[in-house]
DOKEZA-316664 format. One line per 3 residues: number of its first residue (from 0); for each residue x, y, z of N, C-alpha, C. Coordinates in steps of 0.1 Angstrom, whole numbers. Each point is the difference from the previous one (the first is absolute). Layout:
residues N
NUM) X Y Z X Y Z X Y Z  ... $
END
This chain:
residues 87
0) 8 -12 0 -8 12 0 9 13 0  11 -5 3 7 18 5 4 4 -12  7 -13 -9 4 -1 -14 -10 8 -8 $
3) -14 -1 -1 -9 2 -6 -1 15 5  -3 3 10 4 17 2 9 6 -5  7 -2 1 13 6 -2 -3 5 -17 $
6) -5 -15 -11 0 2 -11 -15 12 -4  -8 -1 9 -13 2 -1 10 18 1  2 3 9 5 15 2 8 4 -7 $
9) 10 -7 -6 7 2 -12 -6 4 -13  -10 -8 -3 -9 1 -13 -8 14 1  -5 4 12 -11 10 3 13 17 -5 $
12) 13 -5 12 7 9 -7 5 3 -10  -2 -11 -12 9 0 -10 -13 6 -10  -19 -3 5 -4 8 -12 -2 13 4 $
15) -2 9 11 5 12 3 5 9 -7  13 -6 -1 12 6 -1 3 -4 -19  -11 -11 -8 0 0 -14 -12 8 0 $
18) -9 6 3 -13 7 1 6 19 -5  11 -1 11 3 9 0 10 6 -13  7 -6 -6 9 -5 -7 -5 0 -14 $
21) -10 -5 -3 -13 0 -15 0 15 1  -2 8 12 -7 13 -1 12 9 -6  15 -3 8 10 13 3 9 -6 -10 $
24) 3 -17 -3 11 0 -9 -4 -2 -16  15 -2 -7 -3 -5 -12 -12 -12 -1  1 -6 -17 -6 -11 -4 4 -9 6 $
27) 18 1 -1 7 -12 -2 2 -8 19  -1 10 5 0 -2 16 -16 -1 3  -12 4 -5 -8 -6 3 -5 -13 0 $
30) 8 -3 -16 -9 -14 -5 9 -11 10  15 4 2 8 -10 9 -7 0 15  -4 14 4 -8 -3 15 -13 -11 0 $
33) -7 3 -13 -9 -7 0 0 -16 -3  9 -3 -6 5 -13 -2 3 -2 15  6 1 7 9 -6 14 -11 0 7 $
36) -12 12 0 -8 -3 13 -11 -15 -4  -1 1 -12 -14 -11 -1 11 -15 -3  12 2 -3 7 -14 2 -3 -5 14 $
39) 8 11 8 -1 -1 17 -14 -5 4  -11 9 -6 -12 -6 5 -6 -14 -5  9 -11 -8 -5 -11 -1 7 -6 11 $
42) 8 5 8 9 -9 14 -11 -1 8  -6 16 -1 -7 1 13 -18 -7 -2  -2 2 -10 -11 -9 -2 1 -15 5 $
45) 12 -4 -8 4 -18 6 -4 -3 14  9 14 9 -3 3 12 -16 -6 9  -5 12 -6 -19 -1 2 -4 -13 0 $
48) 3 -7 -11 -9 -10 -5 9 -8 8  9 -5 10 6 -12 8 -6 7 13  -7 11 3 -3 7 13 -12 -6 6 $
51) -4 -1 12 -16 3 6 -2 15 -7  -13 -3 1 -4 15 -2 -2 12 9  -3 -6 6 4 12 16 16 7 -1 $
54) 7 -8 -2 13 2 -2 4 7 -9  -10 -2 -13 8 7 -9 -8 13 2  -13 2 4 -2 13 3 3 8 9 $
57) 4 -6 9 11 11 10 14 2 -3  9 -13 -6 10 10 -7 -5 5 -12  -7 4 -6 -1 11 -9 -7 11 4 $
60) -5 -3 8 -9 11 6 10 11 5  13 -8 11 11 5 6 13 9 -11  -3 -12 -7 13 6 -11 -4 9 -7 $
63) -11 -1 -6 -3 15 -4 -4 13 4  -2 -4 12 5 18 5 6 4 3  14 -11 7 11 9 4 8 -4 -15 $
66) -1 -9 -11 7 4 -6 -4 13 -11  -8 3 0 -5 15 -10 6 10 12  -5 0 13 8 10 7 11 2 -1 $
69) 10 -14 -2 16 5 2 7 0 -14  -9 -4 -8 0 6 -20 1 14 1  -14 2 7 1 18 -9 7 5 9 $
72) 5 -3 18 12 11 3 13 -1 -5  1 -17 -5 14 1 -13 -2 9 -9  -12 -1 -8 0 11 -12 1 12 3 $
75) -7 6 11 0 12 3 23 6 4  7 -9 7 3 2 0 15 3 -10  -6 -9 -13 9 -2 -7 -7 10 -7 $
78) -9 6 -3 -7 14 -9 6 13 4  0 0 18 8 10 -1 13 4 2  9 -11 1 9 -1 -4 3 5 -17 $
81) -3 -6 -6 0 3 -18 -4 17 2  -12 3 5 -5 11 0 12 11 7  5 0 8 11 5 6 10 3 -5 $
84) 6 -15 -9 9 4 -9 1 10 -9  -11 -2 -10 -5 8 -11 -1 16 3  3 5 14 2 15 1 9 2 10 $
END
């Protein structure tokens, strides 16, 4: 189960952070973000489907909100960083 967290919060931050990425980067960095998150999301599907269900709804329930929370304070902090530079 921990394994499965771990991957579950990975995934949540990895589409975040391609969400965000489709919006601010190129083509060529989007189509790669998007490739890596929906590969990643067939691990974590495998995940679900060997889970109880209870299980799988509280680690996702769990992973996705701290992993969107500590996505967008990465992004935020890597935006103003960039943003900082730029003047």
């Amino acid at each position: 189960m921990v394994l499965y967290f771990i991957i579950s919060l990975i995934n949540v931050f990895l589409h975040i952070v391609r969400s965000i990425l489709v919006i601010k980067a190129g083509k060529f960095v989007a189509s790669l973000s998007n490739c890596i998150c929906y590969t990643f999301s067939a691990v974590v599907i495998k995940f679900i489907a060997e889970s109880d269900l209870m299980v799988a709804i509280i680690v996702q329930a769990t992973t996705n909100f701290f992993g969107c929370y500590l996505a967008m304070i990465f992004c935020d902090k890597i935006l103003k960083k960039k943003h900082n530079e730029e003047f």
